[in-house]
ZADO-1210 file (C-alpha; in nm, 4 decimals, padded with zeros to 6 digits):
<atoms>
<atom x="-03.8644" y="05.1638" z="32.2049" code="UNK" pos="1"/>
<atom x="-04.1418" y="05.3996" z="32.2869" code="UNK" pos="2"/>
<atom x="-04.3010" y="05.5826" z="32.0265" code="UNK" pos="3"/>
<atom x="-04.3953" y="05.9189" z="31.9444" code="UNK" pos="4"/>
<atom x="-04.7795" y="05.8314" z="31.9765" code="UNK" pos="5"/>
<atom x="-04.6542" y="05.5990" z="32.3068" code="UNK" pos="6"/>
<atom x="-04.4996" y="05.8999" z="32.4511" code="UNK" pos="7"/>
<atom x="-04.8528" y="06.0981" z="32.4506" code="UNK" pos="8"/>
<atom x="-05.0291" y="05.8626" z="32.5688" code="UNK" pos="9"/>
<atom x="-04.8398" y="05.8308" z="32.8598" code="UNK" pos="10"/>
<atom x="-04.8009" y="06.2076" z="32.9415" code="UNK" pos="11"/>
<atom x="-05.1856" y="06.2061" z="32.8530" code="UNK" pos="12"/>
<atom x="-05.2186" y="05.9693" z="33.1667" code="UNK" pos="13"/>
<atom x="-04.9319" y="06.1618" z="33.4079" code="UNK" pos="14"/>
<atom x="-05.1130" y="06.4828" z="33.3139" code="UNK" pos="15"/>
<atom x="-05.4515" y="06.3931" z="33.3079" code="UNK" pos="16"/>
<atom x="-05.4496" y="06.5874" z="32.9464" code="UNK" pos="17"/>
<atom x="-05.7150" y="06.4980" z="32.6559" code="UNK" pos="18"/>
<atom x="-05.6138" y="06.5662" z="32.3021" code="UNK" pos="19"/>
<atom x="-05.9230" y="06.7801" z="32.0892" code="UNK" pos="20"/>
<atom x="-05.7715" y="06.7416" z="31.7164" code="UNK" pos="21"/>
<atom x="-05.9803" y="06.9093" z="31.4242" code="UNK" pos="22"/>
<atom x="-06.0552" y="06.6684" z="31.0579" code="UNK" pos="23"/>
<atom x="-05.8320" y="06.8790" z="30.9322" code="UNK" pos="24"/>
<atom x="-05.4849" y="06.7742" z="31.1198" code="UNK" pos="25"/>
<atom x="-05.2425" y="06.5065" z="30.9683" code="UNK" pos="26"/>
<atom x="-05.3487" y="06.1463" z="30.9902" code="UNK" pos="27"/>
<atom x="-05.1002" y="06.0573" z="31.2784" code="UNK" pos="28"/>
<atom x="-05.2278" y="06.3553" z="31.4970" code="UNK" pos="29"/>
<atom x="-05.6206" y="06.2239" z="31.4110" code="UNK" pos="30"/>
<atom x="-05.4468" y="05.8467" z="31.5318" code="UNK" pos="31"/>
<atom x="-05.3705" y="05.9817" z="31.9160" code="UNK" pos="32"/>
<atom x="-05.6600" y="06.2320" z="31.9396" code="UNK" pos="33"/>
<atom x="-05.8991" y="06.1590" z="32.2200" code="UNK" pos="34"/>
<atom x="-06.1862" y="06.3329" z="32.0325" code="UNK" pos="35"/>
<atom x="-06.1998" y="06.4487" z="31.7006" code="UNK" pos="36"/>
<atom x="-06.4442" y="06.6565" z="31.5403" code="UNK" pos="37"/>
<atom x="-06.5383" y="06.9516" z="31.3705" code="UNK" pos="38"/>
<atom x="-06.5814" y="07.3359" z="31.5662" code="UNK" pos="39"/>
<atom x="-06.9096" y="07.2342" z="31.6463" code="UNK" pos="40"/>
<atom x="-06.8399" y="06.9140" z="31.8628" code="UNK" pos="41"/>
<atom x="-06.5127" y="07.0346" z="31.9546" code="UNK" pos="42"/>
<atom x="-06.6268" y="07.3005" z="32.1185" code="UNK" pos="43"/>
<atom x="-06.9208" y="07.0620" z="32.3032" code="UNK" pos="44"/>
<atom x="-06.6336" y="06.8517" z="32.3759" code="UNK" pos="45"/>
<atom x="-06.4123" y="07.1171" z="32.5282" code="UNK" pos="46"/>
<atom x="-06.7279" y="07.2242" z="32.7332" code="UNK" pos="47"/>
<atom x="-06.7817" y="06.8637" z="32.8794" code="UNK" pos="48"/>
<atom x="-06.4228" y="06.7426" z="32.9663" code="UNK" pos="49"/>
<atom x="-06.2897" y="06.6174" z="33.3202" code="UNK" pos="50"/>
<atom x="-05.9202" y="06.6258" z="33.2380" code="UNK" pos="51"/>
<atom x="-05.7123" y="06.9296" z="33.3714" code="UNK" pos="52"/>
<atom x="-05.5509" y="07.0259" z="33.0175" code="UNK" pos="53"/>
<atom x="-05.6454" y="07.0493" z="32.7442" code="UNK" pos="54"/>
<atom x="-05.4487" y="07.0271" z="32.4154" code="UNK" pos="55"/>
<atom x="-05.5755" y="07.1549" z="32.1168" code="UNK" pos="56"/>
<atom x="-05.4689" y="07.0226" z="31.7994" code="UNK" pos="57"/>
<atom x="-05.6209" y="07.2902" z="31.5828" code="UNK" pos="58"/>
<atom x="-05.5727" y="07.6654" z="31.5444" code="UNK" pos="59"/>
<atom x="-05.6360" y="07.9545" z="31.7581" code="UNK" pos="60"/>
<atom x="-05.9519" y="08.0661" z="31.7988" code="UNK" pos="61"/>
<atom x="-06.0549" y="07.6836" z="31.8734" code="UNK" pos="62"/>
<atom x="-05.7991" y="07.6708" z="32.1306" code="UNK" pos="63"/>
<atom x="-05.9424" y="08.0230" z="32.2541" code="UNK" pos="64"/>
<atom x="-06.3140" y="07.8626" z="32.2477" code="UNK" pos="65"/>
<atom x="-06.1836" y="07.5737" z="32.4787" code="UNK" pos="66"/>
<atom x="-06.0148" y="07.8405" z="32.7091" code="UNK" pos="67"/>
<atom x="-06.3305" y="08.0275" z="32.7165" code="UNK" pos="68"/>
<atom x="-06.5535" y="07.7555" z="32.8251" code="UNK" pos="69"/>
<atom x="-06.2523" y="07.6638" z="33.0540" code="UNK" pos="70"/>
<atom x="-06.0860" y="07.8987" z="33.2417" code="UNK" pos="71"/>
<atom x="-05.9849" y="07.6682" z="33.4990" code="UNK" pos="72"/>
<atom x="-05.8236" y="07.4744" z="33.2553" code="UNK" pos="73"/>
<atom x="-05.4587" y="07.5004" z="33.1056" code="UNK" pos="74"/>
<atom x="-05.5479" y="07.5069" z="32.7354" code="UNK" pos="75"/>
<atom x="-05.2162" y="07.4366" z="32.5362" code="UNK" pos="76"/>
<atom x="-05.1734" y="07.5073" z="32.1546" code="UNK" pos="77"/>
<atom x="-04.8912" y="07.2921" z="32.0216" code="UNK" pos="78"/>
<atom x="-04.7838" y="07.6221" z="31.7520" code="UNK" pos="79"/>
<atom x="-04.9268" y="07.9743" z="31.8325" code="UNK" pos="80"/>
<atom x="-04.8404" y="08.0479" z="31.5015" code="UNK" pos="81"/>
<atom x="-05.1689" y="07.8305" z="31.3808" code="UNK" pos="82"/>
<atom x="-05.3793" y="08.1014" z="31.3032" code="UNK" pos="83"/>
<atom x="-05.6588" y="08.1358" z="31.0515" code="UNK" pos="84"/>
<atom x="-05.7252" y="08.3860" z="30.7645" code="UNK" pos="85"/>
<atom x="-06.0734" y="08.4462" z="30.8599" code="UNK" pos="86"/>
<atom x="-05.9745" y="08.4872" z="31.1534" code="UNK" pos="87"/>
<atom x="-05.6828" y="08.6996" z="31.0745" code="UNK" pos="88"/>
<atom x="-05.8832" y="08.8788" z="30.8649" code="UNK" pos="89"/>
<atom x="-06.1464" y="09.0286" z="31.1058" code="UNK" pos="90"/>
<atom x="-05.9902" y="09.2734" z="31.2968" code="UNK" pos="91"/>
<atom x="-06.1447" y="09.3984" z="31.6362" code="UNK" pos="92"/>
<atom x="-06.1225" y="09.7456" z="31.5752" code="UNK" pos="93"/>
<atom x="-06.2398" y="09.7317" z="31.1762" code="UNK" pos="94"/>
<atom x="-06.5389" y="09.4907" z="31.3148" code="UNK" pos="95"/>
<atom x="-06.6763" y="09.7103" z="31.5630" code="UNK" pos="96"/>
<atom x="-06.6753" y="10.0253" z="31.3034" code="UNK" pos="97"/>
<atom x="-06.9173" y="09.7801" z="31.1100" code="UNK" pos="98"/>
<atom x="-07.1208" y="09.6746" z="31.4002" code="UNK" pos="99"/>
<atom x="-07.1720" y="10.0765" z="31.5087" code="UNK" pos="100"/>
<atom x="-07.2514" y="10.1213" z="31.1058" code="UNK" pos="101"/>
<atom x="-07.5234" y="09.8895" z="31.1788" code="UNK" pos="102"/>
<atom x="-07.7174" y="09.9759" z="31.4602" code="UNK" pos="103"/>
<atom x="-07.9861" y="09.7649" z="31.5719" code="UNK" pos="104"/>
<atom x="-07.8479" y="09.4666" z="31.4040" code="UNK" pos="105"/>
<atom x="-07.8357" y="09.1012" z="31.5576" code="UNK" pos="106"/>
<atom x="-07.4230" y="09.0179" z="31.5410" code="UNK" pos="107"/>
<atom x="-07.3891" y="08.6401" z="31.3825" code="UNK" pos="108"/>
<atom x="-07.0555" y="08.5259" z="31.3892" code="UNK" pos="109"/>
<atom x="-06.9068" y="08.2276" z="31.2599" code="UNK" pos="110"/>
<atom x="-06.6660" y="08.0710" z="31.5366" code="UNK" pos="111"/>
<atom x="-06.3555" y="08.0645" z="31.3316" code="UNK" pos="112"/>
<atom x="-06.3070" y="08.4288" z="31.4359" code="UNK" pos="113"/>
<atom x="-06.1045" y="08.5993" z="31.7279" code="UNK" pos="114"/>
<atom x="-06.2622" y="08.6109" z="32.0907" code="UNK" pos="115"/>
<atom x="-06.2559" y="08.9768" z="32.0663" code="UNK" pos="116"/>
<atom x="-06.5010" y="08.9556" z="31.7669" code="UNK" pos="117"/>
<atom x="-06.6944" y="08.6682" z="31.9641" code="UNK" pos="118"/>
<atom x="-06.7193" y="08.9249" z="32.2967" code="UNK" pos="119"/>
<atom x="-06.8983" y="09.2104" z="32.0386" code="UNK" pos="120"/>
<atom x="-07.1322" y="08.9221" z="31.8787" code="UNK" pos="121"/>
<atom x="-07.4524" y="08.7833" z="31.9799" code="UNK" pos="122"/>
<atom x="-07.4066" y="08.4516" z="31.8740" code="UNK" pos="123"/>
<atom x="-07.1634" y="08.2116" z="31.7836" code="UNK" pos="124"/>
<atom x="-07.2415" y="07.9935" z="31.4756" code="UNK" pos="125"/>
<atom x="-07.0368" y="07.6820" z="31.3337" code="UNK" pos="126"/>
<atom x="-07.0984" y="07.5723" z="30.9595" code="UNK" pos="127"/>
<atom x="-07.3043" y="07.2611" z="31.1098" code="UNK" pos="128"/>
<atom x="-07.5670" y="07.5153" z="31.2855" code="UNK" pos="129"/>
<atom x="-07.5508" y="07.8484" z="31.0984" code="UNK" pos="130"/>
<atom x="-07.8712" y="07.7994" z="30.8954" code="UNK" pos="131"/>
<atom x="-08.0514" y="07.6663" z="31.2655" code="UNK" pos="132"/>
<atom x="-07.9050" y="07.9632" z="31.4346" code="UNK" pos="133"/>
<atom x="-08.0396" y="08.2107" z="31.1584" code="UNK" pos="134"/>
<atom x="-08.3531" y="08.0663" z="31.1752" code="UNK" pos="135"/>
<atom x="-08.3869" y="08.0678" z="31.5332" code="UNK" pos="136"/>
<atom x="-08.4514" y="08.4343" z="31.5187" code="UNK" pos="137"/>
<atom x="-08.7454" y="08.6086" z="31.3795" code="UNK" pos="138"/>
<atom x="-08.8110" y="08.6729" z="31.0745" code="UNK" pos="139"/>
<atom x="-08.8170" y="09.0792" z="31.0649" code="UNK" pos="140"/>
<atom x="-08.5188" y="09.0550" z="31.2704" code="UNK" pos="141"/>
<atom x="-08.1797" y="09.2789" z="31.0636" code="UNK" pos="142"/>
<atom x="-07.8792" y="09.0269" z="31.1315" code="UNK" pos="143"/>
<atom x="-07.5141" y="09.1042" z="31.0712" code="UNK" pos="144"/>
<atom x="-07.3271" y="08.8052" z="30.9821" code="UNK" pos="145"/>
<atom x="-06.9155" y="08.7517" z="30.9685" code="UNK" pos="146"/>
<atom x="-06.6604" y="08.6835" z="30.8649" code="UNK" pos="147"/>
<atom x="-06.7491" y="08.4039" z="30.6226" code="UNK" pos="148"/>
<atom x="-06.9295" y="08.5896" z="30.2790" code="UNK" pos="149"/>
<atom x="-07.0141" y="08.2478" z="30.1545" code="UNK" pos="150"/>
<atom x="-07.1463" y="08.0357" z="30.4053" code="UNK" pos="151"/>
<atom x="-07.3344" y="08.3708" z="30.4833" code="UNK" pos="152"/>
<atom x="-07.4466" y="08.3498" z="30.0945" code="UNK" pos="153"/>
<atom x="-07.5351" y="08.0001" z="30.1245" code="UNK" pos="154"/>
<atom x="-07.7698" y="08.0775" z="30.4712" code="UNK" pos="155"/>
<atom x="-07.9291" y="08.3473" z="30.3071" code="UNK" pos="156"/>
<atom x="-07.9746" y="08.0699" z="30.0010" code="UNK" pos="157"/>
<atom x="-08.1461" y="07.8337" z="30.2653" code="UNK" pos="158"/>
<atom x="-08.3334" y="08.0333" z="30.4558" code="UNK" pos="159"/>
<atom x="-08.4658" y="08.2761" z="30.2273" code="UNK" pos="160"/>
<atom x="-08.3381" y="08.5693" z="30.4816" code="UNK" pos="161"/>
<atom x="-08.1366" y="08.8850" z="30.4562" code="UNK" pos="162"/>
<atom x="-07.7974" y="08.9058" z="30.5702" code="UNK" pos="163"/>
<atom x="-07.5611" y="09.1962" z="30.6011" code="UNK" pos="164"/>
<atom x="-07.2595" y="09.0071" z="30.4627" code="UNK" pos="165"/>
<atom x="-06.9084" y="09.1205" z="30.6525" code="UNK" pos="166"/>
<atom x="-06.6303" y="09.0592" z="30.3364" code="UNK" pos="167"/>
<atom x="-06.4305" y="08.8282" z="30.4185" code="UNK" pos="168"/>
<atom x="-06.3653" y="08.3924" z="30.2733" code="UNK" pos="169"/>
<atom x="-06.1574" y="08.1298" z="30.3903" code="UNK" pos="170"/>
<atom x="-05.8215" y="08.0673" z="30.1998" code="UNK" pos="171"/>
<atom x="-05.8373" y="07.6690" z="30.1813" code="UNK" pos="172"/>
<atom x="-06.2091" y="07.6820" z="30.0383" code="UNK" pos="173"/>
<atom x="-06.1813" y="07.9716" z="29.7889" code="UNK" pos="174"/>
<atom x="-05.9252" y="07.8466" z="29.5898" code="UNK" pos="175"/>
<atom x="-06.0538" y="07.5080" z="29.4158" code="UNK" pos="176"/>
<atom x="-06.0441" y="07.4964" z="29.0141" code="UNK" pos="177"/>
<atom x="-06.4271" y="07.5147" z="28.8805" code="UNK" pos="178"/>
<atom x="-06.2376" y="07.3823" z="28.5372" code="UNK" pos="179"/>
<atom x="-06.0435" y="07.0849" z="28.7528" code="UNK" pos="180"/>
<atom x="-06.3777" y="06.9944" z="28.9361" code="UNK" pos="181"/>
<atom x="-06.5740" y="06.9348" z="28.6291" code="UNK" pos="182"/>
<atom x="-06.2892" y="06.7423" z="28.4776" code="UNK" pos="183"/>
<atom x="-06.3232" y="06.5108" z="28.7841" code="UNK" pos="184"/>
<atom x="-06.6909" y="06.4954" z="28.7602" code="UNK" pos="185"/>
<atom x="-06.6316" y="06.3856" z="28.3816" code="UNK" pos="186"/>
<atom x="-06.4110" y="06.1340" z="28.4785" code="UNK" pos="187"/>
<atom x="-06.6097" y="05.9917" z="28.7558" code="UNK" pos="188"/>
<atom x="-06.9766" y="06.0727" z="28.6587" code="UNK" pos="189"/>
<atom x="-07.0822" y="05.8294" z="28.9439" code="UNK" pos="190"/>
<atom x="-06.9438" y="06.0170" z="29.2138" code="UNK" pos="191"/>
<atom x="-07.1221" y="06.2371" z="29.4430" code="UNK" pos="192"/>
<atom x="-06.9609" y="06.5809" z="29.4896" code="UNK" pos="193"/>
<atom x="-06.9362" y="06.7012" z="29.8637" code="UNK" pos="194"/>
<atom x="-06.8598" y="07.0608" z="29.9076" code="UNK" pos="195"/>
<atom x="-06.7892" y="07.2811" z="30.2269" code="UNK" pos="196"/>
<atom x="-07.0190" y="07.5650" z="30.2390" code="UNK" pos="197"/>
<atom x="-06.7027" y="07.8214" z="30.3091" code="UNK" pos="198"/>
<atom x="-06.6771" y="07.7227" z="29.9075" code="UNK" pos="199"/>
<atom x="-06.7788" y="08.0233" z="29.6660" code="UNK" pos="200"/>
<atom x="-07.1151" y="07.9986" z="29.4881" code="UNK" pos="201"/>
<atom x="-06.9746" y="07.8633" z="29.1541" code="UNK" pos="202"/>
<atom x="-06.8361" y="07.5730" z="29.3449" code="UNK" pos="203"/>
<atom x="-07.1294" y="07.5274" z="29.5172" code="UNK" pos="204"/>
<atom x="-07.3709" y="07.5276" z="29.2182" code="UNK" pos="205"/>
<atom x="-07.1923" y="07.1737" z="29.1450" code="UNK" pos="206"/>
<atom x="-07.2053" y="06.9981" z="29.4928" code="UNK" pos="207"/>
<atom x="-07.4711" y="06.7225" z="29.5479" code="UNK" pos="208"/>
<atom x="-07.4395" y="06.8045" z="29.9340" code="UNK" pos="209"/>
<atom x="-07.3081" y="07.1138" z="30.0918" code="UNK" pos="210"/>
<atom x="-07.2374" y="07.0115" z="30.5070" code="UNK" pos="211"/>
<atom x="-07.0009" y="07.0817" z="30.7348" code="UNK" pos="212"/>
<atom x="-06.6974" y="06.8524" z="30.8064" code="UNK" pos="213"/>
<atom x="-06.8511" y="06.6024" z="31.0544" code="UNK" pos="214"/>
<atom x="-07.2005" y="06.6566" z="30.8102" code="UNK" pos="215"/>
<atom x="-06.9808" y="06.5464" z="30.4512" code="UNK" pos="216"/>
<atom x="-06.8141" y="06.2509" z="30.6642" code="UNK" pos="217"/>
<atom x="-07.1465" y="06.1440" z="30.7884" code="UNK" pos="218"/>
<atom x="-07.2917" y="06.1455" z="30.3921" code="UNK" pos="219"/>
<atom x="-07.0328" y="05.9808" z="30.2990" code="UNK" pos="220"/>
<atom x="-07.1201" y="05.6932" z="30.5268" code="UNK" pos="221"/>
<atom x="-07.4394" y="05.6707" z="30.4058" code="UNK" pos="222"/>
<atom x="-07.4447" y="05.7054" z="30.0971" code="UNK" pos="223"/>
<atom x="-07.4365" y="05.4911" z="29.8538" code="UNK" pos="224"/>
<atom x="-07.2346" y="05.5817" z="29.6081" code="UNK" pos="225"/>
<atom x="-06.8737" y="05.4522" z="29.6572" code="UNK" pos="226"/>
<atom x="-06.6947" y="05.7470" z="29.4724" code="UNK" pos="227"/>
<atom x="-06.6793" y="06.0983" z="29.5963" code="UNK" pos="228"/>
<atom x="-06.5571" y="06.3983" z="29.5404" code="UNK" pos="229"/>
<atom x="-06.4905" y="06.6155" z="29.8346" code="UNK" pos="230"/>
<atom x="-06.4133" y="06.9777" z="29.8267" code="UNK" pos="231"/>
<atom x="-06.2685" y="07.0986" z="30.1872" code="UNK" pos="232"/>
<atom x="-05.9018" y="07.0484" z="30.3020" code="UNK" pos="233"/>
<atom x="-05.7655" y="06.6828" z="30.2324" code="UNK" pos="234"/>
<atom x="-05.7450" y="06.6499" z="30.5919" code="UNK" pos="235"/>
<atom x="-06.0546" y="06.5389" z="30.6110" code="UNK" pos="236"/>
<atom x="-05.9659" y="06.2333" z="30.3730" code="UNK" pos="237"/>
<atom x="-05.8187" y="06.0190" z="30.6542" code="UNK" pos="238"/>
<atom x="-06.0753" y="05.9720" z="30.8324" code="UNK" pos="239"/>
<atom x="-06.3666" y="05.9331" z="30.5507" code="UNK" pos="240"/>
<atom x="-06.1618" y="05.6397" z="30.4376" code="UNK" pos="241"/>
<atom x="-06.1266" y="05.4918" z="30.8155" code="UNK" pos="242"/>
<atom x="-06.5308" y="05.5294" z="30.8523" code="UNK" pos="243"/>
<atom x="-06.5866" y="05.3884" z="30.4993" code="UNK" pos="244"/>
<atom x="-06.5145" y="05.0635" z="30.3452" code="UNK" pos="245"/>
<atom x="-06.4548" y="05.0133" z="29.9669" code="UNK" pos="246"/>
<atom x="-06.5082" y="05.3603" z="29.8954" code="UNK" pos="247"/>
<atom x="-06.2846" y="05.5843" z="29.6870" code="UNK" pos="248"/>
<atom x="-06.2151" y="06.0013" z="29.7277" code="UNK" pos="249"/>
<atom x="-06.1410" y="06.2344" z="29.4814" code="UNK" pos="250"/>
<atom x="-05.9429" y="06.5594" z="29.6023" code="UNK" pos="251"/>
<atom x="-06.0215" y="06.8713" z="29.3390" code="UNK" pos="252"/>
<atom x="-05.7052" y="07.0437" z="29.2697" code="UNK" pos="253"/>
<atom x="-05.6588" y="07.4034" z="29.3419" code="UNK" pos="254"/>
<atom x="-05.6342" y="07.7085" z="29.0405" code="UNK" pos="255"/>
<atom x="-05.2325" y="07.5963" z="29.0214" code="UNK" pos="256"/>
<atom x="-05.3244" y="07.2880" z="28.9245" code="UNK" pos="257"/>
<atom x="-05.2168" y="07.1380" z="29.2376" code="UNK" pos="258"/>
<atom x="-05.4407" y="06.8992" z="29.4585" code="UNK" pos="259"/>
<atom x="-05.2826" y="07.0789" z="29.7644" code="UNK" pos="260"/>
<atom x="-05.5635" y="07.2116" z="29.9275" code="UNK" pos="261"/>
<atom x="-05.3879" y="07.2307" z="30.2298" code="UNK" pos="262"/>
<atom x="-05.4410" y="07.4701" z="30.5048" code="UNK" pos="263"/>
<atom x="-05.1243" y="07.5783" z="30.6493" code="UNK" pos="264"/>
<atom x="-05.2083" y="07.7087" z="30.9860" code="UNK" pos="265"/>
<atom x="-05.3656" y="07.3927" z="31.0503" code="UNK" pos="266"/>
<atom x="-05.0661" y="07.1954" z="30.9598" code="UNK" pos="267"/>
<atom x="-04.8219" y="07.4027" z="31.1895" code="UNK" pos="268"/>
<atom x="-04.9087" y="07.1072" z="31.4570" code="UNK" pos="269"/>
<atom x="-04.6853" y="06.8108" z="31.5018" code="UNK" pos="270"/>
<atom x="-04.6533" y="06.5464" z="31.6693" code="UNK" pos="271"/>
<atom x="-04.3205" y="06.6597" z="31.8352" code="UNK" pos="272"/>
<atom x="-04.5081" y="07.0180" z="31.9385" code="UNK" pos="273"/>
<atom x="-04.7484" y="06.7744" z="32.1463" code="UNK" pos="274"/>
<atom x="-04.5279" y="06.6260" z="32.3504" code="UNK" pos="275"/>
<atom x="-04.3564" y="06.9825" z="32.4033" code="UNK" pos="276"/>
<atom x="-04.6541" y="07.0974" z="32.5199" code="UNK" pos="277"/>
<atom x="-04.7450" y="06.7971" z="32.7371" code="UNK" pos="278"/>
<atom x="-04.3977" y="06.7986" z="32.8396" code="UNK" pos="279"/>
<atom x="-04.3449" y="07.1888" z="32.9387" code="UNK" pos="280"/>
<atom x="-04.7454" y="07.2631" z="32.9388" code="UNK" pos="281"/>
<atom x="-04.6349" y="07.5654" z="32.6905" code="UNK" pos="282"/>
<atom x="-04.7309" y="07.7492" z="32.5079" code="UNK" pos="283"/>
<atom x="-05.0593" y="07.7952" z="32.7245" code="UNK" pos="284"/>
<atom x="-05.3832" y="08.0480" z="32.5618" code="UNK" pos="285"/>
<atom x="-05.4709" y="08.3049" z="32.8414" code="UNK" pos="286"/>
<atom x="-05.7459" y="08.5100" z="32.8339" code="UNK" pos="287"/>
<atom x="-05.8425" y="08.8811" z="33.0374" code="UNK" pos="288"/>
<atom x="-06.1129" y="08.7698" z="33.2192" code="UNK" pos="289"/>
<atom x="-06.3382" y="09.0147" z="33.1599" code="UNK" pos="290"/>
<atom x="-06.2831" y="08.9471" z="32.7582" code="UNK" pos="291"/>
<atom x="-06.3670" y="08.6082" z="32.8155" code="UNK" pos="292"/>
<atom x="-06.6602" y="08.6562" z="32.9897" code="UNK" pos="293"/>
<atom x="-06.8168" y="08.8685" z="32.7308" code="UNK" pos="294"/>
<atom x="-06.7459" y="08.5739" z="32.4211" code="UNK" pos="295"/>
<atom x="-06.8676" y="08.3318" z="32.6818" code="UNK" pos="296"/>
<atom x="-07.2055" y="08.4601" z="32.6452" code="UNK" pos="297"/>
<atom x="-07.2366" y="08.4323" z="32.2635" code="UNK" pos="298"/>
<atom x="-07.0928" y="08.0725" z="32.2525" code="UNK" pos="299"/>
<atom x="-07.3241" y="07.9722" z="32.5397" code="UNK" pos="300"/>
<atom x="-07.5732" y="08.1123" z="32.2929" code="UNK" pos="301"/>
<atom x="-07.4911" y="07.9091" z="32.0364" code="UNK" pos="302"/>
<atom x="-07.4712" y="07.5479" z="32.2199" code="UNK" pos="303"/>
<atom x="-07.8420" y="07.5993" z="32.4046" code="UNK" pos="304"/>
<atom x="-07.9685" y="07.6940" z="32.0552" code="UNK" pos="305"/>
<atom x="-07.7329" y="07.3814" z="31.9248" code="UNK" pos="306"/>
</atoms>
C-alpha cells in the first residue's frame, strides 16, 4: 500500500516539484522535504532550484520569497492560512507612515515580513545575517529596522549601532517562562542554553549562544555538552536529535506552564495539504509583477551581501 510520504514522492517525480520545508514543520513533513533549512538557506535554495514547482512547507511570506525569486515558477503553499504574526503585524500602509517619519533612513527588514514591506525596504535580513547586514553599512549611516524589536535589540547589542526599532515580536519566541527556564537550568546545570534571538532580552541574558535555527542546530553538533536547552519552537527538536547522537533536549515551557511552544501558522501544513497541492497545484502564491520586482531588489540585496 502506498504511503502518504510514497505518494509525494511520486507526484514529486510526475511534477518535477521539490519540497522547501522550514525546522519548524512536523517531523514527518521534515522526513519528505527535499531541502530543509532556515529563511536564510531556504530562500538560497528557492533561488537555485531546477524543478518547475515549488512547494513550500512553511508560511507565507517564505512562500512569497520563493515566488519572488521565481516568477516562472508555480509556488504552492499547502494552507494560505499559514501566516505569521510579524508578519501580520506590519501592515503596508502603517509601515510606510514610519518610513516617511524617517526620512533619510536605510529600511532593514527582517524577511519574515510581507512583500509589500520587502518592496519599501532596502534590504532583506534573516536572523543568520542581520548583524553582517547591519554592519555592512557605514557607520554614520541612520537605519530603520522591522518588524522584529528584539533581534533588532540584540544587533544593536552586537554591533554597538543605532537602530530605529519598528514595535513589533514574534508570538512563539516572546512567550517562554524566565521562572521555567531557570528551573531547567537548575535541574540540568550541565546543559548549554540555546536561545533564538527573536527571544526578549531577559531570555536572552541566560542563553550561552544566541543563533539562528540552522546556527543553534549547528552548535549543537559541536558542542560538547550532551544536554541542551533550546529556546525556539520545538520544531526544531527533530532534527537536532537526527544530527546528534547521545544527546538530550530540553524544551522551556511557555508562561502557562505548558512546553507548547508551538507556532500555529507553521503547523497549518500537513501532509494531506501536500499532496493536494501536488495533486491540484493549488493553492498557488501570485504576485503583481511590478510588486515583485520592487522586493526582488532588497532580497537580491541581501543574498550578494550573504
Amino acid at each position: 500500500m502506498e504511503t502518504k510520504a510514497d505518494k509525494i514522492n511520486r507526484l514529486k517525480k510526475e511534477k518535477n516539484a521539490i519540497i522547501l520545508a522550514h525546522y519548524y514543520q512536523e517531523a514527518e513533513i521534515q522526513d519528505v522535504a527535499d531541502f530543509l533549512g532556515d529563511s536564510l538557506a531556504l530562500a538560497q535554495a528557492a533561488k537555485k532550484t531546477d524543478a518547475d514547482i515549488i512547494v513550500f512547507a512553511g508560511v507565507h511570506f517564505m512562500a512569497e520569497t520563493a515566488k519572488i525569486l521565481n516568477p516562472t515558477k508555480i509556488v504552492l503553499l499547502p494552507d494560505l492560512n499559514a501566516g505569521c504574526s510579524l508578519a501580520d503585524n506590519t501592515p503596508a500602509d502603517k509601515f510606510k507612515q514610519w518610513i516617511d517619519e524617517h526620512p533619510n533612513h536605510t529600511v532593514i527588514s527582517y524577511i519574515n515580513c510581507s512583500t509589500e514591506v520587502k518592496a519599501m525596504s532596502d534590504i532583506i535580513c534573516t536572523s543568520s545575517n542581520a548583524e553582517k547586514i547591519v554592519n555592512s553599512l557605514p557607520k554614520d549611516e541612520k537605519i530603520l529596522f522591522a518588524p522584529d524589536k528584539y533581534l533588532g535589540k540584540h544587533v544593536m547589542k552586537k554591533t554597538g549601532r543605532e537602530l530605529v526599532l519598528w514595535d513589533g515580536s514574534c508570538e512563539v519566541h516572546t512567550v517562554f517562562s524566565e521562572l521555567e527556564l531557570i528551573n531547567l537550568m537548575n535541574k540540568y546545570p550541565n546543559a548549554e542554553v540555546l536561545a533564538h534571538p527573536e527571544c526578549p532580552e531577559n531570555i536572552l541574558a541566560y542563553a550561552d549562544f544566541i543563533g539562528s535555527t540552522s546556527g543553534i542546530i549547528k552548535r549543537s553538533v559541536e558542542s560538547d555538552s550532551k544536554e541542551f536547552i533550546i529556546l525556539t519552537e520545538p520544531g526544531i527538536i527533530h532534527q537536532l536529535e537526527k544530527k546528534t547522537e547521545g544527546k538530550i533536549f530540553y524544551t522551556v515551557p511557555n508562561l502557562d506552564g505548558c512546553s507548547c511552544n508551538n507556532c500555529p501558522y507553521m503547523k497549518l501544513n500537513t501532509l494531506d495539504k501536500i499532496i493536494s497541492a501536488l495533486e491540484n497545484l493549488e493553492p498557488q502564491i501570485h504576485i503583481e509583477e511590478n510588486l515583485r520586482l520592487k522586493a526582488l531588489k532588497s532580497i537580491e540585496r541581501m543574498l550578494e551581501l550573504s
